[in-house]
C-alpha atoms as one frame of an Amber mdcrd trajectory, in Angstrom:
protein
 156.072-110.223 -21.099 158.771-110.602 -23.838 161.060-113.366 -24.171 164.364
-112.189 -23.425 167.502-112.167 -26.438 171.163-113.267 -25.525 173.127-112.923
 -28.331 176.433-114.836 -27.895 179.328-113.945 -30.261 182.359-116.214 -30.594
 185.398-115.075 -32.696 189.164-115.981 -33.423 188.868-112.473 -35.279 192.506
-110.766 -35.176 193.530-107.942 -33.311 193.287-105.550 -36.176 191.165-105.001
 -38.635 193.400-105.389 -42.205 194.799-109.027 -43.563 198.213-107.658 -42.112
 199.556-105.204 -40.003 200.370-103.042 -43.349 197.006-102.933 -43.979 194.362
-100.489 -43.150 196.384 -97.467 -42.435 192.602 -95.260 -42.187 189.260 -95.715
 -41.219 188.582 -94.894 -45.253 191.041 -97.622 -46.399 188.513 -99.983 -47.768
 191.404-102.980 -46.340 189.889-102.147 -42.897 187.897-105.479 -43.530 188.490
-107.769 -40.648 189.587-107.899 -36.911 187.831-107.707 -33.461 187.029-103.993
 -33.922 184.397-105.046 -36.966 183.242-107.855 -34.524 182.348-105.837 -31.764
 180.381-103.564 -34.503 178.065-106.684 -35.610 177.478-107.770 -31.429 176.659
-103.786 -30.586 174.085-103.155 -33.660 172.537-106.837 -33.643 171.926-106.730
 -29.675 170.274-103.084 -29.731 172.897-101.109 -28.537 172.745-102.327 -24.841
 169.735-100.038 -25.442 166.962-102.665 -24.823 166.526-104.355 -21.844 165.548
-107.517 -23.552 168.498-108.037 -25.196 171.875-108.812 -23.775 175.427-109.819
 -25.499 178.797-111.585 -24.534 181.507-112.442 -26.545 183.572-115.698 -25.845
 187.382-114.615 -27.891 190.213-116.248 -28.214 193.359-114.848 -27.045 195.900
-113.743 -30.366 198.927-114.846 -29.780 201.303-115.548 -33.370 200.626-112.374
 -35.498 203.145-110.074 -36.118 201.326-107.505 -34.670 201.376-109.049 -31.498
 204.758-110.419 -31.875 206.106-106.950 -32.554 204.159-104.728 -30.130 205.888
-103.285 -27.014 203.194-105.003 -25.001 203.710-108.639 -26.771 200.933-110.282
 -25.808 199.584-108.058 -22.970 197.984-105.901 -26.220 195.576-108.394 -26.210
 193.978-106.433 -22.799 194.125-103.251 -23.839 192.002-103.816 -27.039 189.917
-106.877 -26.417 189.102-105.509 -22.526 189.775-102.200 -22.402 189.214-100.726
 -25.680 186.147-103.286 -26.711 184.896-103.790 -23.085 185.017-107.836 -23.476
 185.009-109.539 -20.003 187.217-112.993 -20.390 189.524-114.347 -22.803 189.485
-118.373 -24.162 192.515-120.117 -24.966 194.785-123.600 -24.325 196.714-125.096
 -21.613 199.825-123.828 -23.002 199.052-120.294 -21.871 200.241-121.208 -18.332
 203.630-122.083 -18.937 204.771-118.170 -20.493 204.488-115.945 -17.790 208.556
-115.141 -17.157 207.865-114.937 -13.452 206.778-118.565 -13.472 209.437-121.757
 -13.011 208.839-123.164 -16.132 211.874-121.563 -18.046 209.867-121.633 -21.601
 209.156-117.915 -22.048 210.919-114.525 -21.477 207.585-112.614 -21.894 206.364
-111.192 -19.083 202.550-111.500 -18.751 201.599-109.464 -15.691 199.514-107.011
 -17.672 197.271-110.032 -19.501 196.645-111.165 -15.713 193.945-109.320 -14.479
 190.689-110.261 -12.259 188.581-108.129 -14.397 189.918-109.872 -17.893 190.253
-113.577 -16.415 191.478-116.228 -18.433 188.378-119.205 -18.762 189.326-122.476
 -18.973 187.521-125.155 -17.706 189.663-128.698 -17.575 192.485-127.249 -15.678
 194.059-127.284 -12.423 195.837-124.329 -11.667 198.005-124.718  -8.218 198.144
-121.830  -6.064 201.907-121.353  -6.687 201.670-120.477 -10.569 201.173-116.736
 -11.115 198.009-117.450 -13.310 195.965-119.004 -10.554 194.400-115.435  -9.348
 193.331-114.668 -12.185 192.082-117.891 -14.367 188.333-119.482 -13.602 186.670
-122.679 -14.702 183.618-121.168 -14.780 182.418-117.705 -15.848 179.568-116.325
 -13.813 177.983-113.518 -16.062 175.645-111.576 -13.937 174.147-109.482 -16.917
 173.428-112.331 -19.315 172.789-115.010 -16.452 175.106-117.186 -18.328 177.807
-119.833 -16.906 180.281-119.967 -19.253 182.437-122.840 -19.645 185.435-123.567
 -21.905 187.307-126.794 -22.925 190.186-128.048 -24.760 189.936-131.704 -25.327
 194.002-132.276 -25.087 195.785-134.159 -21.952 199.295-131.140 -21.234 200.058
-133.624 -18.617 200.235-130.948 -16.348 197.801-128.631 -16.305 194.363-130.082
 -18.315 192.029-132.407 -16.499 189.736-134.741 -18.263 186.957-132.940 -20.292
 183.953-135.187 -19.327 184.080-135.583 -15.629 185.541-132.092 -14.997 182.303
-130.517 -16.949 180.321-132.712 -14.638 180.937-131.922 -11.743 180.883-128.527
 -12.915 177.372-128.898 -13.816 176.570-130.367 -10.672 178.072-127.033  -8.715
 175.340-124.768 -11.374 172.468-126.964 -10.585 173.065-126.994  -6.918 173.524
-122.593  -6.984 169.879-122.896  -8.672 168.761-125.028  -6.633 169.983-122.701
  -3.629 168.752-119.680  -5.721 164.962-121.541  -5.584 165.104-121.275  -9.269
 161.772-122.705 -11.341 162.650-126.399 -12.052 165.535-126.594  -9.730 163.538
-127.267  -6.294 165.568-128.720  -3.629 164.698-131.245  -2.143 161.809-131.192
   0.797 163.913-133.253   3.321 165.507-130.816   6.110 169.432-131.543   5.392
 171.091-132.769   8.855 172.797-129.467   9.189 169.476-127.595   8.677 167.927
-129.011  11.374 170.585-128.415  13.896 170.702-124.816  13.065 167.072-124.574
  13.779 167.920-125.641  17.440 170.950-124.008  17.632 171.234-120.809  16.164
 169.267-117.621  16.856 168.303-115.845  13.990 167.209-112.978  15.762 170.337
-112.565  17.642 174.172-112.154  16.814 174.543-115.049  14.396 171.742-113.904
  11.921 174.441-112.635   9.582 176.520-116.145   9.674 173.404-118.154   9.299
 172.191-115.821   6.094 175.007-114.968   3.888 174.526-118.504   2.028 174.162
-116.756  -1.487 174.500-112.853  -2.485 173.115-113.322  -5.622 168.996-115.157
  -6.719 170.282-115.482 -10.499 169.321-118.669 -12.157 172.160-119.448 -14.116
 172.379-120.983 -17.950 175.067-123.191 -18.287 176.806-122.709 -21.815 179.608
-125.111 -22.242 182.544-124.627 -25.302 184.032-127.545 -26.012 187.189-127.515
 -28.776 189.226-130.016 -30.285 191.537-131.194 -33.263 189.599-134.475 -33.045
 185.551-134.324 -33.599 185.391-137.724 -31.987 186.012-136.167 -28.672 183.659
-133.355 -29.270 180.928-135.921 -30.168 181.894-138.189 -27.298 181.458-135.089
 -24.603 177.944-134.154 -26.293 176.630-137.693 -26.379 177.439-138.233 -22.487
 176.804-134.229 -21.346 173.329-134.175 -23.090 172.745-137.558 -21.097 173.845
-136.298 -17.739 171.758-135.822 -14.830 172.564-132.238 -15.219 172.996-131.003
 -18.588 174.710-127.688 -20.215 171.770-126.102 -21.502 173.607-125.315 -24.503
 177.016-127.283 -25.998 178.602-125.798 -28.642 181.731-127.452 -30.642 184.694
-125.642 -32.358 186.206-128.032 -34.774 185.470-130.440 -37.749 183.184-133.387
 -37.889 181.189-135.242 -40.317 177.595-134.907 -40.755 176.115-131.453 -41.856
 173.062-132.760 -39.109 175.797-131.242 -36.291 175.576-127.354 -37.933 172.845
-125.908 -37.218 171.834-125.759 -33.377 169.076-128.712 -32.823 168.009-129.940
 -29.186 168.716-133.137 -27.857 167.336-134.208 -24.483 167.407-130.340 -22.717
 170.656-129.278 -24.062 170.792-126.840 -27.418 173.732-128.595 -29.747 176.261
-126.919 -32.513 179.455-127.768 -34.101 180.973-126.278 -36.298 184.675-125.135
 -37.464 186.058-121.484 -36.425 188.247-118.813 -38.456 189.585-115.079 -38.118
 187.269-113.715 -40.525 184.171-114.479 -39.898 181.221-113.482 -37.255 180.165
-116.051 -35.451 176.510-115.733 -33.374 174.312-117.727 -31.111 170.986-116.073
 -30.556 169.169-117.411 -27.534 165.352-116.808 -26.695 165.282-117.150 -23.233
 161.527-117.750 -21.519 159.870-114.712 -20.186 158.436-117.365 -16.762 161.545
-116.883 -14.798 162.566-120.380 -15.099 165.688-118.642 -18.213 164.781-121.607
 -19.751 166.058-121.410 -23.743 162.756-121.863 -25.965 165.215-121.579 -29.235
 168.672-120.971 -30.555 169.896-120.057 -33.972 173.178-119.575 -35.189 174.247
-116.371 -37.574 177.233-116.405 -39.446 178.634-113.493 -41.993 182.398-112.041
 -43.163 183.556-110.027 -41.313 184.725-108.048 -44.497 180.534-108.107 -45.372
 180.011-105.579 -42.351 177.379-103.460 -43.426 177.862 -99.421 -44.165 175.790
 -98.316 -41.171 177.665-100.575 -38.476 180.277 -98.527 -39.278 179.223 -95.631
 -36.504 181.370 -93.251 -34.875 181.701 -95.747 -32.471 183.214 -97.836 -34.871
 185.627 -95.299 -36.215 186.808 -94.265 -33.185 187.920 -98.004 -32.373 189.242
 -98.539 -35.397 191.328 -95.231 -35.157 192.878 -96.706 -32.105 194.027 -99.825
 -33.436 195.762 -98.482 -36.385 197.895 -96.326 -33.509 198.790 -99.514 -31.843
 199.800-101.049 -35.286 202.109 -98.153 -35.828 203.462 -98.686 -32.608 204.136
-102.253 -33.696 205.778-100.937 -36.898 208.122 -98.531 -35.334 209.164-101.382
 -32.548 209.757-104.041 -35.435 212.324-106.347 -34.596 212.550-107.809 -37.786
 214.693-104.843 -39.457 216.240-104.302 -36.403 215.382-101.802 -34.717 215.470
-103.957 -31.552 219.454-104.217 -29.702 217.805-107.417 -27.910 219.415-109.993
 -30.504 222.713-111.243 -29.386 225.853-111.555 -31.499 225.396-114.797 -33.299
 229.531-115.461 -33.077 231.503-116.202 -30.107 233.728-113.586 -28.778 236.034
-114.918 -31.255 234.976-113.202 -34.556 236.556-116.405 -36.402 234.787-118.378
 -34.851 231.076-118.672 -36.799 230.820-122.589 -34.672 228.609-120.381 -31.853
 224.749-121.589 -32.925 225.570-125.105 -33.359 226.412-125.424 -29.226 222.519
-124.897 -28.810 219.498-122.293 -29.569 220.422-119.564 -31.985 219.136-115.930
 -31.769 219.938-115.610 -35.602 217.957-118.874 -36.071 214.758-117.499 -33.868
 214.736-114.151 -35.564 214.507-116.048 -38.970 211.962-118.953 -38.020 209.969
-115.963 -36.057 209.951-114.263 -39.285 208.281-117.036 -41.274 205.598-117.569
 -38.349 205.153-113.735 -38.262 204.285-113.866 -42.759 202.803-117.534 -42.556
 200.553-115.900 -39.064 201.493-119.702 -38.050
């Protein structure tokens, strides 16, 4: 048998594929040099195509939220579905805490956006240390873990900050999260995950109490519809690399270990990388930008245990994609990004072709005292203009 190849791609490529959303007005402009659309190219050609059964992908992106593009296209932020999912075929999105609060339907009063087209059980929102309560619109459609039947991969995703409302602590959360893999295995009677040979107390009254061969067989066998032996890849990010060291030194310790960690961020100590085993667990950190490819290639053992046998990491511009990535495929992508950016243009608020912006006076037209009695439209259009160029 062959060893099976995941290739996992990570990105915080933008939505299109020039330096800004003038740029790359053709699949021939040579500024078509960037953007999710070029990622995609690299995951499709370096995992075969889908085309081999030994090699699977998954790509682990991070929503775009503060380009102009974004900022100025009729969706707002709901574009990032329709390219990143529906366009590109990518199953979850990654991001922070914050994301709850800007859904307008929500109580929060912080946004005006309305996010009911981002929200989607097919495109879920993975983030790991949160607790979601049942009231805020996001909790149908956000998961702490990411069960990916194709890849056998449980994803994971954390953001080492403390919201205050939403985040949970990084460490136990992933724990306990671990815990709920190991014990799926373990019910999966996955190599290396045997449960235990004592009958359970509840095992050995359904033995005596419940026919199998009669009207309860369905109750008594419905424990688990799937036998996939899951590999638990956990993302951890932070501002800090103390707390991304801190959650690898006690994770790779755990009873239960991630089989892989990997760290978005800055720390010192070039030993952190390239991927290098400690204990069981597969270890990388290592900082993130928009425009550059990001890979983790898994060999996964061919004795049904999905046990990783090595990782590397592959790294190249995005701007470096080579002339025969760039299929029809490709082009046909790319094409439909460039309509969505002249969408964007046409809707630009900036030069106004928006009526949304209030009259910055009172009704008064003497009266110029209006923006200092609290938030000023005038103000926000400016400031939003120097986040849109800046892409703060």
């Amino acid at each position: 048998m062959v060893n099976m190849e995941l290739f996992v791609a990570g990105t915080w490529a933008s939505l299109l594929s020039g330096l800004d959303i003038l740029k790359c007005r053709s699949i021939v402009d040579p500024q078509c040099a960037l953007g999710v659309v070029n990622v995609d190219a690299f995951v499709r050609h370096r995992s075969g195509h889908g085309m081999d059964p030994n090699k699977k992908s998954l790509v682990v992106a991070r929503l775009v939220t503060n380009t102009p593009f974004v900022q100025m296209h009729p969706l707002d932020w709901n574009v990032n579905a329709l390219i990143m999912n529906g366009i590109l075929g990518w199953k979850f999105f990654v991001g922070t805490h914050s994301i709850f609060y800007q859904n307008s339907v929500d109580s929060f009063t912080v946004s005006r956006r309305d996010l009911s087209d981002l929200q989607s059980t097919d495109y879920p929102f993975l983030l790991s240390n949160a607790n979601v309560a049942p009231e805020v619109s996001w909790h149908p459609f956000w998961e702490s873990i990411y069960f990916d039947t194709e890849t056998s991969l449980a994803m994971t995703a954390y953001v080492a900050i403390d919201d205050g409302v939403f985040s949970t602590p990084s460490i136990p959360t992933a724990q306990a999260q671990m815990d709920h893999i190991y014990r799926l295995n373990q019910e999966n009677g996955c190599q290396g995950f045997a449960a235990s040979n004592a009958e359970s107390l509840i095992q050995q009254y359904l033995e005596v109490y419940v026919d199998n061969n009669g009207e309860n067989e369905s109750s008594t066998n419905s424990s688990n519809a799937t036998t996939t032996c899951w590999i638990p890849f956990s993302n951890i990010a932070s501002s800090f690399g103390d707390d991304m060291i801190e959650f690898i030194n006690v994770m790779v310790e755990y009873k239960h270990p991630p089989a892989v960690i990997v760290g978005v961020g800055t720390v010192e100590g070039e030993e952190w990388a390239q991927p290098r085993k400690i204990g069981n667990t597969w270890v990388a950190i290592y900082p993130m930008n928009d425009r550059t490819y990001y890979e983790h290639k898994l060999e996964i053992s061919d004795d049904g245990s999905n046990m990783i046998v090595d990782m590397g990491l592959y790294t190249q511009n995005l701007w470096e994609l080579p002339l025969f990535y760039r299929d029809a495929l490709w082009a046909q992508r790319l094409n439909k990004t460039i309509a969505l950016a002249n969408e964007a243009l046409v809707s630009n608020r900036i030069v106004g072709y928006s009526q949304a912006v209030g009259d910055p006076r009172s009704n008064d037209d003497r009266n110029f005292r209006y923006c200092k009695g609290g938030e000023c439209e005038v103000g926000n259009l400016f400031t939003d203009s120097l986040r849109w160029k800046t892409k703060s």
